[in-house]
C-alpha positions in Angstrom: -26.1 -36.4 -2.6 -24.5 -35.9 -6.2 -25.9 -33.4 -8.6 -26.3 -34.2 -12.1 -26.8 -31.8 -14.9 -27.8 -32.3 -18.5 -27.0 -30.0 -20.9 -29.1 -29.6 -24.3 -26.0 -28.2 -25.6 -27.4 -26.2 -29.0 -30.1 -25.0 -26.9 -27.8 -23.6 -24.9 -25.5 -22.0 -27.9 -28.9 -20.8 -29.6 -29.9 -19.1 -26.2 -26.7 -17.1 -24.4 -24.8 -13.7 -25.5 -21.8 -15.5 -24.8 -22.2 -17.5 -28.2 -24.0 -14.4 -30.6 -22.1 -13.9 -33.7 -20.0 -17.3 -33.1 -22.9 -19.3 -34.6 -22.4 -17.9 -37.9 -18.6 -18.8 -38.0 -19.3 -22.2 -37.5 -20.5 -24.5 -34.2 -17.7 -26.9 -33.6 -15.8 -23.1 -31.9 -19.3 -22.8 -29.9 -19.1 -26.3 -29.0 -15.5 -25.9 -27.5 -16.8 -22.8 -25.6 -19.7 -24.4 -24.0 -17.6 -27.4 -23.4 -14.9 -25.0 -21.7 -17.2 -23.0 -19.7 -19.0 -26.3 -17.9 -15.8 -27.9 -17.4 -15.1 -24.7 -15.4 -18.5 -24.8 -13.8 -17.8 -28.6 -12.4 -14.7 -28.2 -11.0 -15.6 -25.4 -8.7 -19.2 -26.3 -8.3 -18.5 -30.8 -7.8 -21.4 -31.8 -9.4 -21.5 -33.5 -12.6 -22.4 -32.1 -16.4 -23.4 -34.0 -19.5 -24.1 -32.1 -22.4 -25.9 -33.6 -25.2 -25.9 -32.2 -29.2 -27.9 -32.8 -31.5 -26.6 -35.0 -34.6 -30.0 -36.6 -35.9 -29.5 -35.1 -39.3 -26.3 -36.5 -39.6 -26.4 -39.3 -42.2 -25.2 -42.2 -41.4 -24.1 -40.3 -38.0 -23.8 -43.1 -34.7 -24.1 -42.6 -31.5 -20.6 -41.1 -29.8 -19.9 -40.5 -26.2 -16.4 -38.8 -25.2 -14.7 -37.3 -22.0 -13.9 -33.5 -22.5 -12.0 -32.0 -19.3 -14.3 -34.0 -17.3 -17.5 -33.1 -19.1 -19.5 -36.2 -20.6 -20.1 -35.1 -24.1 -22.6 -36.9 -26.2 -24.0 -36.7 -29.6 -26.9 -38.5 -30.8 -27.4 -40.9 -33.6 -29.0 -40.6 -37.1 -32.5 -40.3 -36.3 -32.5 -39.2 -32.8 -33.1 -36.4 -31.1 -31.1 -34.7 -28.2 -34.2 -34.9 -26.2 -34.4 -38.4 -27.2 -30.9 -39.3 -25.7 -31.8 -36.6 -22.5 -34.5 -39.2 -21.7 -32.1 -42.2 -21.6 -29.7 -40.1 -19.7 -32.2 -38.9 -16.8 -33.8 -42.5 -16.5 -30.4 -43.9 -15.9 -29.0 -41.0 -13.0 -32.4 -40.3 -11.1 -31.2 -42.9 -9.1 -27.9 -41.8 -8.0 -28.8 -38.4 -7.1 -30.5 -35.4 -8.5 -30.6 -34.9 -12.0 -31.1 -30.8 -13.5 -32.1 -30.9 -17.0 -30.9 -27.5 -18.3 -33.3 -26.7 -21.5 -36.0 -24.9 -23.0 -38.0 -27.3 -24.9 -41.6 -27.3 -23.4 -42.4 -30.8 -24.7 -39.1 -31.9 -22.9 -39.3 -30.2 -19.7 -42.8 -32.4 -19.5 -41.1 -35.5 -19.5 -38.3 -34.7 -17.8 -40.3 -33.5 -14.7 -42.2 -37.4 -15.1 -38.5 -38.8 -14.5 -38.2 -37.0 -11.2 -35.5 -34.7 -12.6 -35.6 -30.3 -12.2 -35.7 -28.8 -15.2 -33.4 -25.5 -15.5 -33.9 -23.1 -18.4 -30.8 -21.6 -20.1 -31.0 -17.9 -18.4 -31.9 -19.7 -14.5 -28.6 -22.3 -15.5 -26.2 -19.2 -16.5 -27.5 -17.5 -13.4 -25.8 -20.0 -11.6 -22.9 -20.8 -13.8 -22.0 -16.9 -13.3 -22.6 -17.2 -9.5 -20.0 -19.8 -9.5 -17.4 -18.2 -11.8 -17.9 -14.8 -9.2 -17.2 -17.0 -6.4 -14.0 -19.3 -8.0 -12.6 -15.7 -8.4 -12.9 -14.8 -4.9 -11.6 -17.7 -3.6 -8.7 -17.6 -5.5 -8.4 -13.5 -5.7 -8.3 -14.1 -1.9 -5.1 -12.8 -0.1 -3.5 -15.5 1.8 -2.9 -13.6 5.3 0.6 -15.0 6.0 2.0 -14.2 2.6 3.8 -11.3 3.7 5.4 -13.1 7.0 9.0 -13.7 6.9 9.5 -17.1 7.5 7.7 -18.2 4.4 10.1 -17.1 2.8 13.1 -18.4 3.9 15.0 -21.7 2.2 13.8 -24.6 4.5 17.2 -25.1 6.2 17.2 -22.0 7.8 13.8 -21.9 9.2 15.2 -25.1 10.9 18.4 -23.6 12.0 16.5 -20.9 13.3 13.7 -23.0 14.8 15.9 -24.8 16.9 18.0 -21.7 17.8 14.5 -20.1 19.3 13.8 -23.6 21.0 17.4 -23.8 22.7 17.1 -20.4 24.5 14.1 -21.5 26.1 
């Protein structure tokens, strides 16, 4: 079954070390960051993330929805909260698998768990995040065991040549 994740994205920012002393500088840079990281957490992991921010102070902001490196990214309308447009999002996918809800919001984590979604607060979903980064560089730290064989690394044609010499004294 498909796992679904939805990100309250500046809950996220405003909650892991990862993003202290960015904030300041500006949050598009912590937007790209998070963006990055949960790109990197769906590839290795398969499941599927949608992050939401929060643009309801936005004047005369609309609602936008874009693909980032494979990441839905949405920001809300003028007048609507992220929790809001989390609502709308978990209504739509609790039927096509299950849905995580990563925030903090109390009020939120209420409704959410009325949608039949899991709520996941920021610390329990960089717990796992980091568990999947540890075990993408293990899996690709791994040492392939016939790297160091011979064959590999002769040209094509003389693997055959020699293939067929071995064969013929048979």
């Amino acid at each position: 079954m498909q796992e679904f994740y939805v990100v309250d994205g500046y809950n996220i920012i405003h909650a892991w070390p990862e993003f202290e002393g960015m904030i300041d500088s500006g949050l598009d840079h912590c937007r790209d960051k998070l963006i990055h990281i949960l790109a990197n957490f769906a590839g290795f992991d398969g499941s599927s993330v949608k992050v939401v921010f929060d643009a309801h102070l936005v004047k005369r902001g609309i609602e936008h929805r874009e693909m980032v490196h494979g990441i839905e990214v949405f920001y809300t309308q003028e007048g609507e909260t992220a929790d809001s447009l989390i609502e709308r999002i978990v209504g739509d996918l609790g039927k096509q698998g299950t849905v995580y809800v990563v925030t903090s919001d109390w009020d939120e984590q209420r409704i959410i768990f009325g949608r039949g979604a899991y709520r996941l607060t920021p610390k329990e979903f960089r717990g796992q995040v980091m568990k999947v980064n540890r075990r993408r560089e293990e899996e690709f730290n791994k040492p392939n065991p016939t790297e160091g064989y011979l064959e590999d690394k002769l040209p094509e044609d003389i693997r055959k040549i020699l293939e067929k010499w071995r064969r013929s004294k048979n």
